[in-house]
C-alpha positions in Angstrom: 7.4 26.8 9.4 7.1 24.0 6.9 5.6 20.7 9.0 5.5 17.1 7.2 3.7 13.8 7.5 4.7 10.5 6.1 1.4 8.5 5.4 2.2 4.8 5.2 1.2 3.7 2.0 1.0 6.1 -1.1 3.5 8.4 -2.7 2.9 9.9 0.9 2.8 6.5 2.7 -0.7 6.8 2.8 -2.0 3.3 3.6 -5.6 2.6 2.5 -6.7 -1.1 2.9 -9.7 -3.0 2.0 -11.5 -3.8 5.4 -13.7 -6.4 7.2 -16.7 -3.9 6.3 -17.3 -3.6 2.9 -17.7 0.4 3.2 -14.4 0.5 5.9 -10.9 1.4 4.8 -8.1 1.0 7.2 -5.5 3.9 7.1 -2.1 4.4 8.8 -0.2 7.4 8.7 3.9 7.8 9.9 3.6 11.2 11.6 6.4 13.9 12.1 7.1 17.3 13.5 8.4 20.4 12.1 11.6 19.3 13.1 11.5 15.6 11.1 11.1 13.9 14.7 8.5 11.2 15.0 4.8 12.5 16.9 5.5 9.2 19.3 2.8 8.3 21.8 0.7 11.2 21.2 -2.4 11.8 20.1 -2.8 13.9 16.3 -6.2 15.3 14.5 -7.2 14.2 11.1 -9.4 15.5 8.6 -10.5 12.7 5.9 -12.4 14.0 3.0 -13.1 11.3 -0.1 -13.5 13.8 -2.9 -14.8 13.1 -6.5 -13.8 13.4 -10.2 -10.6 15.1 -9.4 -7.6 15.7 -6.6 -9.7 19.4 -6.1 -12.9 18.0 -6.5 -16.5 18.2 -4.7 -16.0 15.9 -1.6 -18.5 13.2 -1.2 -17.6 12.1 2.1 -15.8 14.2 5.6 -15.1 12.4 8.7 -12.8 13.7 11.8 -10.4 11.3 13.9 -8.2 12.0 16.9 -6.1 8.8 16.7 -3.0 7.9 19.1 0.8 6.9 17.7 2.6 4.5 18.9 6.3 4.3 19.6 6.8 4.2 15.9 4.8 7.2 15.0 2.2 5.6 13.8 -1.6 6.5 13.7 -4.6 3.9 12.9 -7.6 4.7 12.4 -10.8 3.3 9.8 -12.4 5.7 7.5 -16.3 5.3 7.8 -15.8 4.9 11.8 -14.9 8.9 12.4 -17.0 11.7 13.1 -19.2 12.5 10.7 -18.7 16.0 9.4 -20.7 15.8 6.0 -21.8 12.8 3.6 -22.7 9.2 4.2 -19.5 6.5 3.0 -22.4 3.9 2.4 -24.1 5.8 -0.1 -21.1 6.7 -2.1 -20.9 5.0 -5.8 -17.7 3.5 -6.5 -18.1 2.9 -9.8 -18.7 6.9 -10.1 -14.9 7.6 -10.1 -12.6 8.3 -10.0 -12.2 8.9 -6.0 -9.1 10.9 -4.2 -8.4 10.8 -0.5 -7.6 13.9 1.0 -5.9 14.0 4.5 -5.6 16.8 6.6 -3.4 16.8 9.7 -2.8 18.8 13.1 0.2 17.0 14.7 -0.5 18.6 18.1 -3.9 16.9 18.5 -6.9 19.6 17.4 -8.3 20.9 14.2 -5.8 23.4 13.0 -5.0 21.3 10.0 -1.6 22.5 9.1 -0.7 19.4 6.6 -2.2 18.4 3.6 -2.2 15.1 1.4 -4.5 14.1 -1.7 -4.0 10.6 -3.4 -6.1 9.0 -5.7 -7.8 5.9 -4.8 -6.9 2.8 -7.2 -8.0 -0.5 -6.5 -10.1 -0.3 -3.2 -12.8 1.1 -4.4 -12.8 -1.9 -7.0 -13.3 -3.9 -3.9 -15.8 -2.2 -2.3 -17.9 -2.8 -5.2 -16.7 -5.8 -6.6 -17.0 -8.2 -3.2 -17.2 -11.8 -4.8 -14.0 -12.6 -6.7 -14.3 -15.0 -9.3 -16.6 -12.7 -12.0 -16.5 -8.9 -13.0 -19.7 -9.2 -14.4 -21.2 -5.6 -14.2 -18.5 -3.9 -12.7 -17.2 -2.8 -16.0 -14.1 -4.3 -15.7 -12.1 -7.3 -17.4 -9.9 -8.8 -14.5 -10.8 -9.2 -11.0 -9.5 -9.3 -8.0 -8.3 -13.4 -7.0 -8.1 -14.1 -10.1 -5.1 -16.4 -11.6 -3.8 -14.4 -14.4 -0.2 -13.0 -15.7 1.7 -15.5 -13.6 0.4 -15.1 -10.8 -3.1 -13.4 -8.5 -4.9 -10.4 -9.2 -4.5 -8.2 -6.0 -5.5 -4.6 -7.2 -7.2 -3.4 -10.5 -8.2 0.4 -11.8 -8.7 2.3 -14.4 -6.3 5.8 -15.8 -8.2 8.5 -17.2 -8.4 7.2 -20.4 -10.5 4.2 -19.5 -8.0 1.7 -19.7 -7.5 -0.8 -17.2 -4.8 -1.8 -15.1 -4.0 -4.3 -12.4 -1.2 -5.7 -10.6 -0.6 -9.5 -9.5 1.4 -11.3 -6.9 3.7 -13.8 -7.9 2.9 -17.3 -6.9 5.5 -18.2 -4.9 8.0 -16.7 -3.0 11.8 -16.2 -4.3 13.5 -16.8 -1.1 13.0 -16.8 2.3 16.3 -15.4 3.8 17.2 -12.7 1.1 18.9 -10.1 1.9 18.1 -6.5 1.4 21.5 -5.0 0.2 22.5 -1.2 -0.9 23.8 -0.5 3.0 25.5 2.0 2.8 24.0 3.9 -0.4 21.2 6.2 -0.3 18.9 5.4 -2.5 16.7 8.9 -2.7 15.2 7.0 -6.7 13.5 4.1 -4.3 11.8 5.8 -1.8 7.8 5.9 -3.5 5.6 4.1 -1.3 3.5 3.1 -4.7 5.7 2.4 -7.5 7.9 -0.3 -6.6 8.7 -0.8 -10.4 10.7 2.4 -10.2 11.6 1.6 -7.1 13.5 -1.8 -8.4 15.1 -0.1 -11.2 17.0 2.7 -9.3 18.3 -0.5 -6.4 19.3 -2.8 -9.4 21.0 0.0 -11.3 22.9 1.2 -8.2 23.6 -2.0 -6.0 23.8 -4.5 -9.0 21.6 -8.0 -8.8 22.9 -9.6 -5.3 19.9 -7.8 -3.8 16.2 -8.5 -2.9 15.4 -6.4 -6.0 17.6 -8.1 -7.8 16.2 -11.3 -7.4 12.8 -9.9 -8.0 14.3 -8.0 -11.9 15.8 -11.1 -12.6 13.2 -13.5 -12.4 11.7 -15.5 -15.3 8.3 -17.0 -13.0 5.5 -18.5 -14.7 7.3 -16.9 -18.2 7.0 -13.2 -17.5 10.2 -11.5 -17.4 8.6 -7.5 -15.8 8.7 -9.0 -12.5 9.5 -5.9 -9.4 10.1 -6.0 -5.6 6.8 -4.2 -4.3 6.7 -0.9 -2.6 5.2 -0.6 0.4 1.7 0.4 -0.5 1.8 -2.5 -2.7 3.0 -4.8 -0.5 0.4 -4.4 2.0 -2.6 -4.3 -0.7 -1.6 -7.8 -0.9 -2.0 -8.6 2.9 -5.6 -6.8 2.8 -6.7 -8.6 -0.2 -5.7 -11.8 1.2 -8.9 -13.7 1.7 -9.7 -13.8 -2.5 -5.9 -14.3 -2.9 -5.4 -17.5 -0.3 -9.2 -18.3 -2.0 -7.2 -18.3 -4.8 -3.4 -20.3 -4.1 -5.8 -23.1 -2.5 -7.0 -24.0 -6.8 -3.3 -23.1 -8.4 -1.2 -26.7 -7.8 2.5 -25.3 -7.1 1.2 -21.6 -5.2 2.7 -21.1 -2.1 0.3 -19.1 0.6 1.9 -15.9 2.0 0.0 -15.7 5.2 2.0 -18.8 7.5 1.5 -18.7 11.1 4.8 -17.4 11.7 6.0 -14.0 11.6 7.9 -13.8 8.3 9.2 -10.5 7.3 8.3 -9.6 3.9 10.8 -6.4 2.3 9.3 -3.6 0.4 11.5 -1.9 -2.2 10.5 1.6 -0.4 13.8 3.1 1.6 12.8 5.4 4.3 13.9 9.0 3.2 14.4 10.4 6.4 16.8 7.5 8.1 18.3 5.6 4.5 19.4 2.9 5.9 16.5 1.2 6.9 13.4 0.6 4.7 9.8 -0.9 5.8 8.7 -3.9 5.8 5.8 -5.9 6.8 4.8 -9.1 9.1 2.7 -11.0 6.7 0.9 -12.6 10.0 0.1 -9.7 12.3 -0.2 -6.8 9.5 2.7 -4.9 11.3 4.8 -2.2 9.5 7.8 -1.4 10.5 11.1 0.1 9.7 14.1 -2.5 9.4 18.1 -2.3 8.0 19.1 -2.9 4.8 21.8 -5.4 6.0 19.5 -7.8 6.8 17.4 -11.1 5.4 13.8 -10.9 4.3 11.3 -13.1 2.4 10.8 -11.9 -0.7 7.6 -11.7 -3.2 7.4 -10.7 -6.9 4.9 -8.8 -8.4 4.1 -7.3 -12.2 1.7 -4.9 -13.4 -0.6 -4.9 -16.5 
């Protein structure tokens, strides 16, 4: 029988974060059953392997975890705090990539892995390697994370197999603070990646029109760029991890507006939830939380681009 797993932040909602430890990486993962239900309030086994060159490649690093869902179905846990099983995560050369996470899953709590995930890692490993923002001096690359650039702050940078680089930046100020979502009512199976809110943005714009959080992401002109998309989810909370270089780096732009109030504010994601399409997930900007909300209601709302 075919079992799934949702992992909150990557095409598979994997979710993995730039830590307080430079050689730590947060990760939460939405579990379900065999029979789509949530694995609430229970404990799950995890197998996390960071493997090397390719998606089927030599693994540098294993690690076990038992963590515990919540009422949400969700499990946290921090890669480089598991069980070691091979490999040492402080040794590992980020700048030898590219890197893929592979997760492994038992549902029912012990080691008979029955679901499998591999996602490459983009911008964390930049991170982990590239600690001070404000130079890429011998890390290869051009951009760096904080930095003002493309209208807005670097959040994530990587490179494709080619060698080219790529980034993405947060816009520098929010475009409302009471937006609602819109589409309730349509399922929206073309916005449901957890990594590519671009595509994400397109399918919600082309189906519920401009009146939407999306909308008002597409439509925007900020700072002169016109490629402006409502994250998805994994990129959303990038942003929330990398907040220290990107707060570091509002506090020099006159005009930027910090995301990270002491309030709970609600930012939207662009990513529906494909099992329950009326809700999508969303994130409190002050505790981290991510949580599934409806589309019929109000959300603040930040642009982002990619180059």
């Amino acid at each position: 029988m075919k079992k799934t797993i949702l992992l909150t932040l990557l095409s598979f909602y994997a979710s993995l974060l730039f830590a307080q430890s430079p050689h730590k990486m947060s990760f939460q993962a939405v579990v379900r059953n065999s029979g789509n239900n949530l694995v609430v309030d229970d404990t799950v086994g995890m197998r996390i392997s960071i493997l090397q060159g390719t998606a089927s490649g030599t693994p540098v690093y294993v690690e076990t975890h038992t963590p515990h869902t919540n009422a949400n179905g969700l499990a946290t846990l921090i890669i480089g705090n598991g069980t070691v099983v091979t490999g040492n995560i402080d040794s590992i050369n980020w700048a030898a990539g590219p890197y893929f996470i592979k997760t492994e899953t038992d549902p029912t709590g012990g080691t008979s892995y029955s679901i499998t995930a591999t996602q490459q890692l983009m911008s964390v490993p930049y991170a982990l390697y590239a600690e001070k923002a404000g130079s890429a001096a011998g890390t290869g690359y051009t951009h760096y994370i904080g930095e003002h650039y493309g209208g807005g702050v670097v959040f994530a940078v990587w490179k494709d197999g080619t060698g080219a680089e790529h980034g993405l930046v947060v816009g520098l100020n929010d475009l409302g603070i009471d937006i609602l979502w819109g589409c309730a009512g349509t399922s929206l199976s073309g916005a449901r990646s957890t990594w590519n809110g671009a595509a994400n943005t397109a399918t919600i714009v082309d189906s519920c029109g401009t009146a939407t959080a999306a909308g008002f992401c597409d439509t925007s002109t900020a700072e002169g760029f016109t490629d402006w998309y409502l994250p998805a989810i994994n990129e959303l909370d990038m942003i929330r991890q990398q907040r220290f270089f990107i707060e570091k780096a509002f506090s020099t732009i006159t005009g930027a507006i910090n995301l990270f109030m002491a309030t709970s504010n609600l930012y939207c994601s662009s990513t529906e939830i494909d099992y329950y399409s009326e809700n999508i997930w969303v994130q409190n900007y002050l505790s981290g939380e991510i949580s599934n909300r409806g589309k019929d209601e109000n959300y603040y709302v930040r642009a982002v681009r990619a180059f």
